[in-house]
BAMI-861823 format. One record per atom (N, C-alpha, C, O): atom name; x, z, y. Coordinates in pm, 1 decimal. Atoms other than C-alpha are relative to their C-alpha. Layout:
<recs>
atomo=CA&east=X&up=Z&north=Y
...
</recs>
This chain:
<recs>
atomo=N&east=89.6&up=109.9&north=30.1
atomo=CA&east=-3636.3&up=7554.9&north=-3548.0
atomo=C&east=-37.2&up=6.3&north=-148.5
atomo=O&east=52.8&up=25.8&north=-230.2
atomo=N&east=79.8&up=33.7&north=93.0
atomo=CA&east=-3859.2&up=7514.9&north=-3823.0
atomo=C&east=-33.5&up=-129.1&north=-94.5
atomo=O&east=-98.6&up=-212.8&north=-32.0
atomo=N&east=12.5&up=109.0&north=32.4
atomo=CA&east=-3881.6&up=7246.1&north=-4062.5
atomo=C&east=-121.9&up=-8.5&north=-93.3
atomo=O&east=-92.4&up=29.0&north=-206.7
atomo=N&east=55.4&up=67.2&north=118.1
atomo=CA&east=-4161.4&up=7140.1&north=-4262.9
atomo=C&east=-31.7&up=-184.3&north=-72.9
atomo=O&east=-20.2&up=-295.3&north=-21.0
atomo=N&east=-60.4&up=86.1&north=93.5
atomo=CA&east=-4165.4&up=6904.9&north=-4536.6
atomo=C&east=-152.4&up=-28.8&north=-84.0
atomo=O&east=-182.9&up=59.7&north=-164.0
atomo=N&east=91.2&up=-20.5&north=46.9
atomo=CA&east=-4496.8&up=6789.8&north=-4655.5
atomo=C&east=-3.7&up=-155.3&north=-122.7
atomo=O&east=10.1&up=-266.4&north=-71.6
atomo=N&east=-19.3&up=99.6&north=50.7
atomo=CA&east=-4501.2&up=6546.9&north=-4990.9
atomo=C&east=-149.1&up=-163.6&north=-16.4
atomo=O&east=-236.2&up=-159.4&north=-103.3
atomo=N&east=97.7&up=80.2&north=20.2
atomo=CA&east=-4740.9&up=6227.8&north=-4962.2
atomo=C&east=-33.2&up=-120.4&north=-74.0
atomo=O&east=63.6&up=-190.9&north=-102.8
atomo=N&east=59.7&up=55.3&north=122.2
atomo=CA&east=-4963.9&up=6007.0&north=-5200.7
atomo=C&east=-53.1&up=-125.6&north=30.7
atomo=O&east=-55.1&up=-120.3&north=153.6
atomo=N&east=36.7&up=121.1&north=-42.4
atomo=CA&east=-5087.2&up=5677.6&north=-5151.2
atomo=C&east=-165.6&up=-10.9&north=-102.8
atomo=O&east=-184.8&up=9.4&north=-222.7
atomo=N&east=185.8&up=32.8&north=46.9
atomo=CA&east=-5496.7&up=5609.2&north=-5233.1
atomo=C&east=43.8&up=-69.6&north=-104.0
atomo=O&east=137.9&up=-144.0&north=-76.3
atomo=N&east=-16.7&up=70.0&north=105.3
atomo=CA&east=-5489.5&up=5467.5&north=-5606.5
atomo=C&east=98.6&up=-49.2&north=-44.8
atomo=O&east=108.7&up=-161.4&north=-94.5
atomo=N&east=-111.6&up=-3.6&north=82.4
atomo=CA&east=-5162.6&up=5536.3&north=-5714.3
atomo=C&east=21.9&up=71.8&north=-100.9
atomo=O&east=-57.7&up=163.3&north=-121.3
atomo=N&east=32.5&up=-55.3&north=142.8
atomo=CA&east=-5084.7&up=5648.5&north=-6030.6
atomo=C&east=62.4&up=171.2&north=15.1
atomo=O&east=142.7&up=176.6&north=108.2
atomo=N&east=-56.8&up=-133.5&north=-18.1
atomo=CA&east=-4981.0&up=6060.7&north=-6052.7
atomo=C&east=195.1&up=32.4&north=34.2
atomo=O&east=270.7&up=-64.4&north=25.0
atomo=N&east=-136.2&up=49.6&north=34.8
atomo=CA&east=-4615.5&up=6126.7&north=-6031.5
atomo=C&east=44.2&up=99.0&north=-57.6
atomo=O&east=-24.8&up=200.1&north=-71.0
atomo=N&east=-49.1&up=-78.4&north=158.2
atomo=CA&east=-4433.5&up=6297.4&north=-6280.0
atomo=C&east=108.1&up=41.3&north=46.8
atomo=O&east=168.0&up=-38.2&north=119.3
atomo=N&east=-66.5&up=-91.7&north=-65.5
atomo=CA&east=-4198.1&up=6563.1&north=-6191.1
atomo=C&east=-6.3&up=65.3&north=112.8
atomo=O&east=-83.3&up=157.3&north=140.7
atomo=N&east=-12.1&up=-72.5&north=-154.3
atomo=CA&east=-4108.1&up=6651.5&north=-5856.7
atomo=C&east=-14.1&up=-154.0&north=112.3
atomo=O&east=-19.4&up=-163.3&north=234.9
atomo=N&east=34.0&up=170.9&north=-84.9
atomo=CA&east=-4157.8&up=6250.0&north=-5740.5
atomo=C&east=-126.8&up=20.8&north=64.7
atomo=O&east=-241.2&up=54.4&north=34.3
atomo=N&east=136.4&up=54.5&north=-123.8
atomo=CA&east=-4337.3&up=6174.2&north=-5423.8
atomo=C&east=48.8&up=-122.1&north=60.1
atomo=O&east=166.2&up=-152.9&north=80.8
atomo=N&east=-42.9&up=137.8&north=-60.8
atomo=CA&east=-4370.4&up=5836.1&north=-5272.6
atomo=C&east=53.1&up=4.2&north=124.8
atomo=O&east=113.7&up=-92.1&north=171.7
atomo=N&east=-21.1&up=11.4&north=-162.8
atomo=CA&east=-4315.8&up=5949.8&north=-4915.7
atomo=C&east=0.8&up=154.7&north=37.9
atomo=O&east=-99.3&up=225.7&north=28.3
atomo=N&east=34.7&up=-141.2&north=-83.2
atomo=CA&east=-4261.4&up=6276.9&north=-4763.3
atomo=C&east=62.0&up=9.3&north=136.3
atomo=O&east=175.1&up=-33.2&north=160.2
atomo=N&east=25.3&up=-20.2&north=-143.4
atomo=CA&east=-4330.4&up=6383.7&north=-4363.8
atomo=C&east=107.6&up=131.3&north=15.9
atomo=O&east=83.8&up=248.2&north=-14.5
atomo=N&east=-54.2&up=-116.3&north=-50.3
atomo=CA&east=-4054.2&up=6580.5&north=-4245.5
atomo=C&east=-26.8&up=57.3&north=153.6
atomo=O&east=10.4&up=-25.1&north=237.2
atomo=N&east=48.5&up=-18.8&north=-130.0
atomo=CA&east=-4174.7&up=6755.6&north=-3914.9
atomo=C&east=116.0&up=115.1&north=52.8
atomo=O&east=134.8&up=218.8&north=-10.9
atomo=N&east=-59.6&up=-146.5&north=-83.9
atomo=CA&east=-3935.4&up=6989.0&north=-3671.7
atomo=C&east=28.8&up=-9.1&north=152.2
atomo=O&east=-56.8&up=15.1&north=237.4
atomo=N&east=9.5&up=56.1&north=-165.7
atomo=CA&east=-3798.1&up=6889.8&north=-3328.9
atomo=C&east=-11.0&up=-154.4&north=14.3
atomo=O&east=-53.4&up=-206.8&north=117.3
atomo=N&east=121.7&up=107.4&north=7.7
atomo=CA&east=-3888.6&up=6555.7&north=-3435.4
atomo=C&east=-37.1&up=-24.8&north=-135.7
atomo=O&east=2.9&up=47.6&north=-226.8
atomo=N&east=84.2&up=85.3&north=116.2
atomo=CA&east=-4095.4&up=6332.2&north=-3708.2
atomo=C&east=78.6&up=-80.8&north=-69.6
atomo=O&east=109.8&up=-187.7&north=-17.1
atomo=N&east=-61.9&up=117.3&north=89.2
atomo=CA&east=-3907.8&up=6164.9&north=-3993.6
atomo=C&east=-117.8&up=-31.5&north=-118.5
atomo=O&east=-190.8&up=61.0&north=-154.4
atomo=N&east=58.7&up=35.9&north=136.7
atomo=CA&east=-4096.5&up=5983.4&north=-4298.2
atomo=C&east=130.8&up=-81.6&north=-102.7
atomo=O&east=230.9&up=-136.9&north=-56.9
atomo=N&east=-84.0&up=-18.0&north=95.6
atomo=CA&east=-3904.9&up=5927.8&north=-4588.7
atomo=C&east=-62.9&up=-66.6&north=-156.1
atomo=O&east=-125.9&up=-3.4&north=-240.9
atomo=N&east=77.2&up=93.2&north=101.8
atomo=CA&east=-4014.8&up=5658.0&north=-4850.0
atomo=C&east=62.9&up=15.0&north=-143.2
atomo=O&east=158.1&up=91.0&north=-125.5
atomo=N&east=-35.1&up=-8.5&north=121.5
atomo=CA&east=-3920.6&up=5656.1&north=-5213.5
atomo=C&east=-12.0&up=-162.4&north=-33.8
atomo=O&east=-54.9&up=-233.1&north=57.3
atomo=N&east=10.5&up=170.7&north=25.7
atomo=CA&east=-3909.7&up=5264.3&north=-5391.1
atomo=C&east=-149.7&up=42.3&north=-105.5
atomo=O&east=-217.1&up=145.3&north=-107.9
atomo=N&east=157.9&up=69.6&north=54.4
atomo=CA&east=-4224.5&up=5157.5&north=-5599.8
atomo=C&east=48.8&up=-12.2&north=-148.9
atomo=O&east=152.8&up=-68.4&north=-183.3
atomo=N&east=9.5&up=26.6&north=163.0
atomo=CA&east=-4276.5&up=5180.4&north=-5995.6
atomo=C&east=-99.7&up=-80.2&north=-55.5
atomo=O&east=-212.5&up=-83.8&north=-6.3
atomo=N&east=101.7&up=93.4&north=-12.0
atomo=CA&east=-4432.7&up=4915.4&north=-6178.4
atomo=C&east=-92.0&up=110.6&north=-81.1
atomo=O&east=-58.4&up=116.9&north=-199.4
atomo=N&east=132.8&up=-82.4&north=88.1
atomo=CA&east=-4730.2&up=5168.0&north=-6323.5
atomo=C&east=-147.7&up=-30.8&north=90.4
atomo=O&east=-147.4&up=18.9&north=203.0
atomo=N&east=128.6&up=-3.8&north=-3.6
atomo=CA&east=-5089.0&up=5090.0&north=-6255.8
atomo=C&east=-87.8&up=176.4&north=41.4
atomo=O&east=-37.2&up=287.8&north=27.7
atomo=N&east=64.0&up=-126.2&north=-78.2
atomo=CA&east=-5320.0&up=5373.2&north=-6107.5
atomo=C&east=-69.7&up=82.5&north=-145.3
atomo=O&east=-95.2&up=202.9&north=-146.7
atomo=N&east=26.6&up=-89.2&north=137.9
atomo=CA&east=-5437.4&up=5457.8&north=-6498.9
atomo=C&east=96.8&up=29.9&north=-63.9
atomo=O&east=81.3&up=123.2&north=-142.7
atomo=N&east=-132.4&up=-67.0&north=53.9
atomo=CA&east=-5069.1&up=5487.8&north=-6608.9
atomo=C&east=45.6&up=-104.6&north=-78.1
atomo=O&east=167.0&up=-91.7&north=-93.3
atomo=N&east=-54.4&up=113.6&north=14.2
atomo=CA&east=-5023.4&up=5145.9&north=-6772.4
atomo=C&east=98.6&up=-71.8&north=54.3
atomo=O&east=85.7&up=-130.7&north=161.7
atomo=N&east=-113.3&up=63.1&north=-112.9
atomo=CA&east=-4670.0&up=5010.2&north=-6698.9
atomo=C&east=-21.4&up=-184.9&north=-84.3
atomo=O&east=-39.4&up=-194.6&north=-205.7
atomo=N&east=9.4&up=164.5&north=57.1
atomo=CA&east=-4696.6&up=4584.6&north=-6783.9
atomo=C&east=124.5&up=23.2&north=-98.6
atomo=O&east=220.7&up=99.4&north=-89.0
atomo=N&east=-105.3&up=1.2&north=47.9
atomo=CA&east=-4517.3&up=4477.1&north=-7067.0
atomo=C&east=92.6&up=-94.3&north=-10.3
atomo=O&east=151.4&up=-126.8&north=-113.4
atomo=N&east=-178.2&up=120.5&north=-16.3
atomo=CA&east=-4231.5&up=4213.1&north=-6942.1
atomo=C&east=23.2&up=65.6&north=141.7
atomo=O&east=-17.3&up=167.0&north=198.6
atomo=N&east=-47.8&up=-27.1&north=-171.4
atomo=CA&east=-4066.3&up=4188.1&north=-6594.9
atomo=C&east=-68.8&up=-40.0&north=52.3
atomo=O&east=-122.3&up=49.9&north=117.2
atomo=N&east=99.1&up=109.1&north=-63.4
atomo=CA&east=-4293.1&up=3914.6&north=-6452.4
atomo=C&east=-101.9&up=85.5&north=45.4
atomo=O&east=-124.3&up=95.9&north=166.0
atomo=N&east=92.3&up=-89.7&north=-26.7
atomo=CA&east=-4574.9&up=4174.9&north=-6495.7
atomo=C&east=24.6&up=131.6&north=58.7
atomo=O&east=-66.6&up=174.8&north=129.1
atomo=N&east=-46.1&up=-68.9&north=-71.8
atomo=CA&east=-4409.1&up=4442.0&north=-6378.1
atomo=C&east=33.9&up=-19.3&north=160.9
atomo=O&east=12.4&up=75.1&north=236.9
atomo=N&east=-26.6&up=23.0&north=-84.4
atomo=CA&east=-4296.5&up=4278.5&north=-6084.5
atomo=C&east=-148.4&up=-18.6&north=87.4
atomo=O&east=-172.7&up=20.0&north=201.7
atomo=N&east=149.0&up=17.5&north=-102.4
atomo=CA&east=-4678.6&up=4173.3&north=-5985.8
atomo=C&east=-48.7&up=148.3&north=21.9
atomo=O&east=-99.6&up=174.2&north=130.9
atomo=N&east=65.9&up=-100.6&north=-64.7
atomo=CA&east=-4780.0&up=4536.0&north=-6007.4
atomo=C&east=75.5&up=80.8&north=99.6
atomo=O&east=19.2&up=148.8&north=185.4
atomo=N&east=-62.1&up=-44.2&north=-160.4
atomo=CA&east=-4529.9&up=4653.1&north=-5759.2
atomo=C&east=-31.1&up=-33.7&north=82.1
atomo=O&east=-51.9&up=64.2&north=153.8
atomo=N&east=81.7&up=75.3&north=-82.9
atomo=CA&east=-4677.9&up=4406.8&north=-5515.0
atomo=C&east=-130.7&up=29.4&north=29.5
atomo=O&east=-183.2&up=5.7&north=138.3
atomo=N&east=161.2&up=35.8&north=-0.6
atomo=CA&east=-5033.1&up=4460.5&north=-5595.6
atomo=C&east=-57.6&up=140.7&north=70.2
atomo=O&east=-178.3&up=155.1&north=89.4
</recs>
């Protein structure tokens, strides 16, 4: 059996830096997805500067 492993991106999220992916599709004798948690960064790379704001762009 064969596994692939494909890493996926979410529409107007910001790039990710290193080897970080938000979600990756593992496919073989069956289908897993595989989520990562949420950073507060904005889709231009702006992270807010308190918690409060941080916390709304995780949400948003």
């Amino acid at each position: 059996m064969t596994l692939s492993i494909r890493p996926l991106t979410g529409d107007g999220s910001p790039p990710a830096e290193g080897e970080y992916a938000q979600a990756c599709e593992v496919s073989g004798a069956t289908r897993w997805l595989y989520l990562s948690g949420q950073i507060p960064v904005a889709p231009d790379g702006a992270l807010a500067a308190d918690f409060t704001g941080q916390c709304e762009q995780v949400w948003d």
